[in-house]
Residue, then its C-alpha position, 0 to 999 in steps of 0.5 A: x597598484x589598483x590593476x596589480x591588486x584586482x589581478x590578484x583578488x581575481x585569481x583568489x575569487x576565480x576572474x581575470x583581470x587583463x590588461x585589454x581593450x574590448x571591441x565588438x565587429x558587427x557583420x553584415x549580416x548582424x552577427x556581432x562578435x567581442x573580441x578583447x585584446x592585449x598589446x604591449x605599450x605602443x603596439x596600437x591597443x587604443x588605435x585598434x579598440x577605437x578602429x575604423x574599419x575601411x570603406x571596403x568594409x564599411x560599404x558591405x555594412x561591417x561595423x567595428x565598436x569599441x567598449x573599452x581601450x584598456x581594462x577588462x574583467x573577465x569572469x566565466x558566465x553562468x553559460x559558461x562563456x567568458x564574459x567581459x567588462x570595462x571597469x574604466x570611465x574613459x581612455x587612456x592612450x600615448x598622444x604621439x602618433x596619434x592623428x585624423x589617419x591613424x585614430x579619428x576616433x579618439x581625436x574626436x574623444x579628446x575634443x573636450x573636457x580631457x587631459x594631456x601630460x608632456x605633450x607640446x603647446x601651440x602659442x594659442x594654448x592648444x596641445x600638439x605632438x609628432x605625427x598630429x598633423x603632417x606639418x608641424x608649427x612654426x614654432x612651440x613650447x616644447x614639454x620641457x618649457x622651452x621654445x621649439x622650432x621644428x629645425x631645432x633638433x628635439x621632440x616638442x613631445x615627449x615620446x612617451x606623452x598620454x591624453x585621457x578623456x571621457x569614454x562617453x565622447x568616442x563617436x564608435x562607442x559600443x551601446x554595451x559598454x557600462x552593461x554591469x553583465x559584460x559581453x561574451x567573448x569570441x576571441x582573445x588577442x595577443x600582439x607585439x611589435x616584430x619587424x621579423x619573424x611574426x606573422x600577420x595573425x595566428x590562430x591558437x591550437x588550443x586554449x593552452x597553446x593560446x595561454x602560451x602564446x601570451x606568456x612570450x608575449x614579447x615587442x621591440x623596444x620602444x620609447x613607450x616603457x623603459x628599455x634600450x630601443x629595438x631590444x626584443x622585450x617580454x611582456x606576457x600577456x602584455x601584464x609585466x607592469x600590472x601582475x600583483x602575484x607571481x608570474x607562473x602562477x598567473x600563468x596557471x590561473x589562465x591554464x585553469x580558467x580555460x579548464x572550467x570553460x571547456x570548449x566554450x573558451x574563446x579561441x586566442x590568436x596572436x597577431x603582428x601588424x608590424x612586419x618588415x619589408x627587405x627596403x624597411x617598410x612596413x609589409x601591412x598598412x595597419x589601421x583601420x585596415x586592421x579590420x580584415x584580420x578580425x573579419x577573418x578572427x570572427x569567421x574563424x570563431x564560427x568556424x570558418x574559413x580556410x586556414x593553414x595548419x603550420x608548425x606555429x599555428x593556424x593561419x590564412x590562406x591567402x584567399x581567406x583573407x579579405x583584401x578587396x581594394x587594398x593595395x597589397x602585392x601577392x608577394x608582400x601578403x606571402x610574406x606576411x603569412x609566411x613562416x621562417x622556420x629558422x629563425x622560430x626556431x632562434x625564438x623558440x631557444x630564446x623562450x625556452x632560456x626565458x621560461x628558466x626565470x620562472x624556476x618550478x613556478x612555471x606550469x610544465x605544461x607550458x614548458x612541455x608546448x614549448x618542446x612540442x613546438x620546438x619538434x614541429x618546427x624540426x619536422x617542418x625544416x625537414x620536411x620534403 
């Protein structure tokens, strides 16, 4: 209720309130870039705001900090950059799958004074879930109260079971964090869950182009929100549970925010960190190694390097890239970075049938990206 009214005093007053986490890259060099973020429920929002980066990076002196996991207030500067804060104390995150591999940030955070909510018990009294540890206990109680065996056939936590702790445990927690003027914005990010289809990181045409690309918004189904699992959710802007007013008009407000800002708007990228292989495998290790791509999203917000201008957006060349020591085939980096003009142009007809729900609420300039996408794509399916 309180995220659904702040959204709607910010569009009166003229901020955003977002659903994003906030994080800062710092390069080797000292250049530090705010990057905010917005995933729907189970897309590694908390594991990236908490991000480790890998010893590739972290050896050549990259530094990833986190100022927030969940919520931020945005507002234009008297510079007329958009700057953000954390209005929230502590972390909010989904317990199952998080371990030492996948957030050992936030399982140092919630070493103390925090709160679990249907997770499972170990018979000592201590908290446990899938994917904690590779080998389960011997035996639990399960969420539900009853005694669990890891041969039983049930979860011993619910696959929707959270944490919260103090924001103030997290060993990478940005020295900006509670500053009341906020950080400024280099970068926006959306994302989602697509086995298919989405490629690894996709840069914004422009600002409006970016506010489309948040709009459909969209994830594969999982136990994290209601929903048949794998169904192809919507989620715009990652806001679906959050927007205290119409849909399109929230759609306008981020149109005329980019407006008052100019070219001083931060760019908008969407990303996709779950791309499938033919074998079912996932294409990319995700994780800390999520760090190459915000490498790559901060050099582009200063300008470079290479990209590719494609039918959908702007994206890297494979060389622009840095996957130094990371194991990763040419052929399966080709395919992260590739487009599938076909099956865009599936998406495309089920985003124009999804833009009809908003009626005349929906801003036709975002009806009219949509068609232009729709064109490039036709060019480029048949293109020499």
């Amino acid at each position: 209720i309180n995220a659904e009214y702040m959204g709607a005093m910010g569009r009166r007053e003229g901020w955003m309130a977002e659903h994003c986490l906030i994080l800062s890259l710092t390069s080797p060099q000292g250049r530090t870039h705010y990057i905010a973020a917005a995933f729907p429920s189970a897309c590694g929002k908390t594991n990236l705001a908490m991000l480790q980066p890998p010893a590739a990076l972290a050896n050549e002196g990259w530094k990833v900090q986190c100022l927030g996991d969940d919520i931020a207030w945005m507002r234009m500067g008297a510079d007329g950059r958009l700057w953000a804060l954390n209005p929230e104390a502590g972390f909010f995150g989904v317990a199952p799958g998080t371990s030492m591999k996948t957030n050992g940030s936030a399982m140092q955070a919630i070493a103390q004074d925090s709160v679990f909510t249907n997770v499972a018990l170990t018979d000592d009294g201590d908290v446990w879930w899938e994917g904690m540890t590779e080998t389960a206990p011997s035996q639990l109680t399960d969420w539900t109260g009853q005694r669990w065996t890891p041969d039983c056939g049930r979860k011993a936590a619910h696959p929707n079971a959270r944490y919260t702790c103090r924001a103030k445990y997290c060993p990478v927690l940005d020295a900006k964090w509670e500053d009341p003027e906020g950080v400024p914005l280099s970068a926006i990010i959306f994302g989602g869950r697509r086995s298919t289809t989405v490629p690894l990181v996709n840069e914004a045409l422009d600002w409006a182009h970016g506010v489309m690309m948040g709009a459909l918004c969209s994830s594969e189904q999982t136990a994290a929100a209601e929903g048949k699992v794998g169904a192809l959710r919507m989620d715009p802007f990652a806001m679906l549970p959050f927007c205290g007013y119409h849909m399109g008009d929230y759609f306008g407000h981020w149109l005329a925010m980019g407006e008052r800002m100019g070219h001083q708007a931060p760019r908008i990228f969407y990303v996709n960190w779950f791309r499938k292989a033919a074998n079912g495998g996932f294409l990319w290790p995700g994780f800390g190694e999520n760090a190459r791509v915000l490498k790559w999203v901060c050099e582009r917000a200063e300008g470079t390097p290479e990209c590719v201008e494609t039918a959908i957006g702007r994206l890297p060349t494979a060389s622009a890239l840095d996957t130094k020591g990371l194991d990763l085939s040419r052929e399966d980096l080709q395919e992260l970075l590739s487009v599938d003009v076909a099956a865009w142009q599936q998406d495309v007809a089920r985003y124009r049938e999804y833009f009809t729900k908003f009626g005349d609420r929906l801003p036709p300039v975002l009806g009219a990206l949509l068609e232009r996408l729709s064109e490039r794509l036709v060019d480029a399916a048949t293109a020499p």
